[in-house]
C-alpha positions in Angstrom: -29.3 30.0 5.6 -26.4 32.2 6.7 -23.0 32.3 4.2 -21.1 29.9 6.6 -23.8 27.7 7.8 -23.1 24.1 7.8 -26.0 22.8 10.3 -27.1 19.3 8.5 -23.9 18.6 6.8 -21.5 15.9 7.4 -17.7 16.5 6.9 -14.5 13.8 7.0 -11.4 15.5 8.2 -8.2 12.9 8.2 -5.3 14.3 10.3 -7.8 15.9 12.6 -6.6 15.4 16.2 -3.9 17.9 16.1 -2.8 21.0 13.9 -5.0 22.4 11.6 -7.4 19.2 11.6 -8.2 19.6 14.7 -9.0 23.7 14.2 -10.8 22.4 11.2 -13.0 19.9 12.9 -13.5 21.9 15.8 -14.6 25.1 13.6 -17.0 22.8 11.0 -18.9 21.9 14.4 -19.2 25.3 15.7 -20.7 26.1 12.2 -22.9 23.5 12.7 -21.3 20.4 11.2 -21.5 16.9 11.9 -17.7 15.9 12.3 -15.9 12.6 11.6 -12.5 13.1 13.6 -9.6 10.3 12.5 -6.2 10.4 12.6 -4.0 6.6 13.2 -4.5 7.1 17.4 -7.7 5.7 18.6 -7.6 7.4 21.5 -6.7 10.9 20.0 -9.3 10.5 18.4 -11.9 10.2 21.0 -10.6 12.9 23.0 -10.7 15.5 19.9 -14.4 14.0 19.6 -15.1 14.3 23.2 -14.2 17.6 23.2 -16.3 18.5 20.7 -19.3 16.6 22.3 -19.0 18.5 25.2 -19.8 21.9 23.3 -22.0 20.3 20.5 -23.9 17.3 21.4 -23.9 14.5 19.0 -21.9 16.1 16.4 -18.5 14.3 16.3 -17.6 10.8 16.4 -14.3 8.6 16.0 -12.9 6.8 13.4 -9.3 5.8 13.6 -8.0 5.7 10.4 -4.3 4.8 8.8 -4.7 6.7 5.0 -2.0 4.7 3.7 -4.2 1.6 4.2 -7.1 1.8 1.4 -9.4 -0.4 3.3 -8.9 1.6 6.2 -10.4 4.5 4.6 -13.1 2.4 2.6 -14.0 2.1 6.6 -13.9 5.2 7.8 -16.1 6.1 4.8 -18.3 3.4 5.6 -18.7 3.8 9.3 -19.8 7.7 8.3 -22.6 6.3 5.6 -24.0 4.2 8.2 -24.0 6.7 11.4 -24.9 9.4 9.6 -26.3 8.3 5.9 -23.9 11.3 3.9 -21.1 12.8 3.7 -20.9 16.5 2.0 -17.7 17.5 3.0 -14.2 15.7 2.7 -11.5 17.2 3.7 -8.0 15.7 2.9 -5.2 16.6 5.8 -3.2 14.2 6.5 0.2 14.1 5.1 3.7 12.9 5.8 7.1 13.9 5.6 9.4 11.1 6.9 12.7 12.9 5.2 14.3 15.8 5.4 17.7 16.6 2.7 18.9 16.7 -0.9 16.8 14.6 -3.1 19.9 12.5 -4.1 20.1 10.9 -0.8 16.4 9.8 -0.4 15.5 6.3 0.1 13.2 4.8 -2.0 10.5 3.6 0.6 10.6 7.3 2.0 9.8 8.6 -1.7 6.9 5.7 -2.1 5.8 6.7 1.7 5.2 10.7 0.4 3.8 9.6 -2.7 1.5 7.2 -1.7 0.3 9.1 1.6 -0.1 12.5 0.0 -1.2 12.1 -3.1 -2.8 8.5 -3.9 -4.7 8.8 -0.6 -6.5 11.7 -1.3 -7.4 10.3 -4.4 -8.7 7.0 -3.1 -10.9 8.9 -0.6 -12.3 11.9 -2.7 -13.6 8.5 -5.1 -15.0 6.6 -2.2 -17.1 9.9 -1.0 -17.2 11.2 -4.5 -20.4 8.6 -5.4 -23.2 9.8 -3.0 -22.2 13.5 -3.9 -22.5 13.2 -7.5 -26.5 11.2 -6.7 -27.5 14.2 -4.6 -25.7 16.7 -7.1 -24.1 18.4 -4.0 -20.5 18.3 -2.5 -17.6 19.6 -1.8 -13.7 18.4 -1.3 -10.8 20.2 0.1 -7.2 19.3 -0.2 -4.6 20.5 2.5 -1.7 21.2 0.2 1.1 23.5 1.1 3.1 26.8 -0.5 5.8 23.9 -0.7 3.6 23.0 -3.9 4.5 26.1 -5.9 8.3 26.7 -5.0 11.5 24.5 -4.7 12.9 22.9 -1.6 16.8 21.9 -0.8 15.4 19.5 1.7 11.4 19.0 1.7 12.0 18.2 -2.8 9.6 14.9 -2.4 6.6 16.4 0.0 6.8 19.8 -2.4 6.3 17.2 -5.3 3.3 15.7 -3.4 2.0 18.8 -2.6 2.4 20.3 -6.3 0.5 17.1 -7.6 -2.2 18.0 -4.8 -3.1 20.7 -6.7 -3.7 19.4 -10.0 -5.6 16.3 -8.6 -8.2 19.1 -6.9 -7.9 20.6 -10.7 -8.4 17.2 -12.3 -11.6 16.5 -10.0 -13.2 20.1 -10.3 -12.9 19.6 -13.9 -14.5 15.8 -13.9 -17.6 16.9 -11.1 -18.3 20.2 -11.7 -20.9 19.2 -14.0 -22.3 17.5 -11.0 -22.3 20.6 -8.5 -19.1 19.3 -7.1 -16.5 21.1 -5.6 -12.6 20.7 -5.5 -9.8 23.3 -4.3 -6.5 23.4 -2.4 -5.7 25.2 1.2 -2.2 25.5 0.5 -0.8 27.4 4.2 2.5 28.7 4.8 4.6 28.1 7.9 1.7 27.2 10.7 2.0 26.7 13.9 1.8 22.9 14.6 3.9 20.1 15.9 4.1 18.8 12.3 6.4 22.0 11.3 7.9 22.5 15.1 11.0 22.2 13.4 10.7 25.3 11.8 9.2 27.6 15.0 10.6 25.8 18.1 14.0 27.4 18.1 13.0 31.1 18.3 16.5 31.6 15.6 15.1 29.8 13.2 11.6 31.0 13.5 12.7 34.9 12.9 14.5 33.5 10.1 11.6 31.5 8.6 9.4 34.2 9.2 11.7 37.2 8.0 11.0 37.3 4.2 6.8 37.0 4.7 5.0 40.6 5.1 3.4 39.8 8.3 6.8 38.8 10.0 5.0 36.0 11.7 4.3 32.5 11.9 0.6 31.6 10.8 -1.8 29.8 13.8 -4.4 26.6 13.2 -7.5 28.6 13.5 -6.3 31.4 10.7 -6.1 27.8 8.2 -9.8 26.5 9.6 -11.7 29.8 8.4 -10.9 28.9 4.6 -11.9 25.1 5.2 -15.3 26.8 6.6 -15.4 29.0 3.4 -14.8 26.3 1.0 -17.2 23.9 2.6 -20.2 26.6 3.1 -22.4 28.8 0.9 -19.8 31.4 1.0 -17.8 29.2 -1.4 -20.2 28.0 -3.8 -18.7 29.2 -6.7 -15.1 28.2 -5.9 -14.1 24.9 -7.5 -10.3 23.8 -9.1 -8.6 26.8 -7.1 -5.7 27.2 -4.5 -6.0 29.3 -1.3 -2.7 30.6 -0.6 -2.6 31.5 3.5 0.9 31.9 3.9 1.3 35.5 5.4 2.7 36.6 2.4 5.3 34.9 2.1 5.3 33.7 -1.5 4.2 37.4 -2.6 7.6 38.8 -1.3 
């Protein structure tokens, strides 16, 4: 077995038909991976699936999946047990953001939304996978969090929360399943590429400015995020558990 070999494992990536789920997805397969692809849009879903098909036969299926909803992703959870009898690999991207401004003026239901979304989800799923791991003694859990998890924010204050707490719930379940051979840590990127953050690199303005204070002097791409969900979910990453990967160009060193 090779460092980043994944051929015969099975991995759940929520948020996978765009951004950096869909790097991720599409990376685990090329590594060998069975690949769950889900994300709210049916039909986004099967074409990220599809896609992957085409290169990898019989690695990828669909399962729409809203992870505000528990029973939702009791189902998508399910549907994986029963196509492909395990799951060794969970990954936890999806995340919202529905407000952007001073903490003062956000709503209530946009604070529940964040909360509920970004943090209880991922707790909800990592217990619903967390069962078969611990009887095989083998597994591993990875938590798209953000650098907005280790500094303030004048206008992202809830998501950074979410993303802070993030972090201490991979902490919390390393601690809890290590003893099991269980894995937990956090990818926590800086400004990527995706449509999620478009705000941030559309206007070519703002992007020099978001990308002025970061070493690199750049904005970060999908693919550079997917490599560390590889690592975390292979061989290579075997003796990483409760940790934070900062990707981030630099910018919270400067």
């Amino acid at each position: 077995m090779t460092l980043f070999d994944l051929s015969g494992k099975v991995a759940i990536v929520t948020g996978s038909t765009k951004g950096i789920g869909e790097a991720i997805v599409h990376r685990m397969a090329e590594h060998g991976a069975k690949v769950v692809v889900s994300s709210r849009k049916a039909d986004a879903c099967e074409k990220v699936a599809g896609e992957i098909n085409a290169k990898y036969a019989g690695q990828a299926i669909a399962v729409p999946c809203n992870i505000s909803e528990k029973s939702d992703l009791q189902r998508l959870v399910d549907t994986t047990m029963k196509e492909w009898g395990r799951v060794d690999s969970l990954v936890c991207n999806a995340a919202v953001n529905p407000y952007f401004g001073p903490s003062k003026d956000l709503p209530d239901d946009a604070f529940d939304k964040i909360m509920g979304a970004n943090i209880k989800s991922n707790h909800w799923l990592a217990h619903m996978v967390l069962p078969q791991m611990v009887e095989r003694k083998d597994g591993s859990i990875t938590i798209v969090s953000s650098i907005g998890g280790l500094r303030g924010s004048p206008i992202l204050g809830a998501y950074c929360v979410s993303k802070a707490a993030d972090m201490q719930l991979a902490r919390n379940l390393a601690v809890e399943y290590g003893p099991s051979n269980i894995r937990v840590n956090c990818i926590a990127p800086g400004l990527i590429k995706t449509y999620f953050a478009k705000a941030l690199w559309d206007n070519p303005e703002i992007l020099e400015r978001s990308t002025a204070g970061a070493p690199l002097k750049r904005i970060g791409m999908p693919d550079e995020i997917a490599g560390a969900a590889v690592f975390l979910a292979s061989p290579a990453g075997a003796f990483m558990t409760g940790q934070t990967m900062v990707i981030d160009g630099g910018a919270t060193a400067s």
